[in-house]
C-alpha positions as CSV (number, residue, x, y, z in Angstrom):
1,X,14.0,9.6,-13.7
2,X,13.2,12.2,-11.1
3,X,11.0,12.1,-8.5
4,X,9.4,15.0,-7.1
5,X,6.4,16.3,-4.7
6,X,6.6,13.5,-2.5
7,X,3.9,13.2,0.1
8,X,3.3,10.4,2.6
9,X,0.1,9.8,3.8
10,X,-0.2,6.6,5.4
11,X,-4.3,7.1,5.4
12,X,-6.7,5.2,7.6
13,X,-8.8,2.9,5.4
14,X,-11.9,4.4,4.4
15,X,-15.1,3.0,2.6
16,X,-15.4,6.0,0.5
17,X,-11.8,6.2,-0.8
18,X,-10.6,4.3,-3.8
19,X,-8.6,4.9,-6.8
20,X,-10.3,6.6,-9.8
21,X,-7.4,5.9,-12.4
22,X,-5.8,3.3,-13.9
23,X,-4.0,0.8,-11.4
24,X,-1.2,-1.5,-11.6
25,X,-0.6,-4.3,-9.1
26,X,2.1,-3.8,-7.2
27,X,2.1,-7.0,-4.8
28,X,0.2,-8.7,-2.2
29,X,2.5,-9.5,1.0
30,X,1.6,-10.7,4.5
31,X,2.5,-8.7,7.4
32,X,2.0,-12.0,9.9
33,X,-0.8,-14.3,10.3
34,X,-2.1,-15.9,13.3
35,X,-4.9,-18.1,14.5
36,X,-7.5,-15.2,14.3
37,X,-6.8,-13.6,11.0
38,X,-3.7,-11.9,10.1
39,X,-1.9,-8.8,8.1
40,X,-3.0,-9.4,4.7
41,X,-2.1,-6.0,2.3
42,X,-2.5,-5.5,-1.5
43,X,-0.4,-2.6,-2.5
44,X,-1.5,-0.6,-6.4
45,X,0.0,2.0,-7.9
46,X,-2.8,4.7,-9.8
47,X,-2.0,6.7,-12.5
48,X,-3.0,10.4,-12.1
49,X,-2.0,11.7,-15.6
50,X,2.3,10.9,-17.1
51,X,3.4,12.6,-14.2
52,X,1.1,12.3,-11.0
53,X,1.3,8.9,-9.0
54,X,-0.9,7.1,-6.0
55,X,0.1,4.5,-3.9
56,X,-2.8,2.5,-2.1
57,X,-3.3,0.0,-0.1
58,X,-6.2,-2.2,-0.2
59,X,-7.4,-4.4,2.8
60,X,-10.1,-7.2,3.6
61,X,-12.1,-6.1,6.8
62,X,-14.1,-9.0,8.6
63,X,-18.2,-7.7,9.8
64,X,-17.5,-4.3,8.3
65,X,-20.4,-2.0,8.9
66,X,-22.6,-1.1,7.5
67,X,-22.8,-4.5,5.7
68,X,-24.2,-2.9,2.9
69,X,-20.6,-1.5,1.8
70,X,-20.0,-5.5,0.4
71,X,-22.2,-8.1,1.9
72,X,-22.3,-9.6,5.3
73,X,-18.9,-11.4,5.5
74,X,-17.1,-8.2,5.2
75,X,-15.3,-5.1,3.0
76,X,-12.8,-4.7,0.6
77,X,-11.2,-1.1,1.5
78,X,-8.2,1.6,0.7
79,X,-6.5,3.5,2.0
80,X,-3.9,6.7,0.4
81,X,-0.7,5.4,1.3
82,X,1.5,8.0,-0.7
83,X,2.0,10.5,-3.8
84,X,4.1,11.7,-6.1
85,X,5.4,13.6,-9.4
86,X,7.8,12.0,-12.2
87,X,9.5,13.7,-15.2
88,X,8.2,10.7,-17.2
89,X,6.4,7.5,-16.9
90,X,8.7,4.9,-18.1
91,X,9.6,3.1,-14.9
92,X,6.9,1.9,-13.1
93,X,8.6,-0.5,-10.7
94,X,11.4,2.6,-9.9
95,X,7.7,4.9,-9.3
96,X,6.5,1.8,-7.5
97,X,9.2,0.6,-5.2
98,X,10.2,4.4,-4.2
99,X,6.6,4.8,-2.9
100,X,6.2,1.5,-1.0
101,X,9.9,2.4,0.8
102,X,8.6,6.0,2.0
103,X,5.3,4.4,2.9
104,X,7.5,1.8,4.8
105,X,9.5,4.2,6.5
106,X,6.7,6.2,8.1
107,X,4.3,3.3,9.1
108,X,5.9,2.1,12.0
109,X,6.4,6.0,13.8
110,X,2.3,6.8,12.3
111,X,1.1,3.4,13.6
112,X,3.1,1.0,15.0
113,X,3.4,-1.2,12.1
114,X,5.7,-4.2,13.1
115,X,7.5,-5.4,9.7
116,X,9.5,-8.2,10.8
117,X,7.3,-11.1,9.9
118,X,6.5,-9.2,6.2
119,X,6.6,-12.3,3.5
120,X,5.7,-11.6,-0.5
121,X,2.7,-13.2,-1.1
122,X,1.6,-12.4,-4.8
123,X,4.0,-10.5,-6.7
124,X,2.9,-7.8,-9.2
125,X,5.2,-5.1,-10.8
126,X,7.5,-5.8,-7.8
127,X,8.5,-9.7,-7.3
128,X,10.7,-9.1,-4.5
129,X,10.9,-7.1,-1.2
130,X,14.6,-6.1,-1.7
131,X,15.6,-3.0,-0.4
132,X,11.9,-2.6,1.1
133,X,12.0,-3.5,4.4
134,X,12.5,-1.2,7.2
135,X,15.6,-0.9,9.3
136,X,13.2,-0.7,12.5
137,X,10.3,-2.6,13.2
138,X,7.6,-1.6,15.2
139,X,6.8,0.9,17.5
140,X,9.5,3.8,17.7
């Protein structure tokens, strides 16, 4: 398979974005919790068309406003993480796990992100975090 077209986002979450496609789950992981909440991610993968991918990421935000997005208690939002072009569409944990590694890569010089306490918590398509987690944690 070849990949091609890449493009790394790394979006901030937004109420008005979500995937319009079809979606596959990729997995839910954990980026650390702590007594006050934590770093909880769900990761999909959206079909364009048999050549055009998504990657998103989909977060739980606590007193989101306006409430009216969800309900009081908070918001279910995404984010673009990546995108991408394929010569065919047989391989959707290759698609998958090439677009959470290039998300991976760039997070922590876009944001900050700190991997080091990431933990699989639901897997999906992928049902490990081999070969996933970045070389450098945190803040360049």
């Amino acid at each position: 398979m070849v990949i091609s077209n890449l493009s790394v986002e790394c979006s901030e979450i937004e109420p008005d974005l979500k995937p319009a496609g079809e979606t596959h789950h990729i997995f839910d992981v954990s980026l650390g919790a702590h007594p006050g909440g934590g770093d909880y991610r769900t990761y999909v993968l959206e079909k364009i068309d048999n050549r055009h991918w998504k990657l998103w990421v989909k977060i739980f935000v606590d007193e989101w406003e306006p409430s009216e997005i969800d309900d009081e208690h908070g918001a279910w939002l995404f984010g673009q993480q990546a995108s991408c072009e394929t010569n065919s569409d047989d391989d959707l944990t290759h698609i998958a796990k090439f677009l959470v590694a290039q998300t991976w890569a760039e997070e922590p010089n876009l944001y900050g992100t700190d991997f080091s306490d990431l933990t699989l918590e639901y897997p999906g398509l992928l049902s490990s975090l081999d070969g996933l987690r970045p070389i450098q944690c945190g803040a360049p």
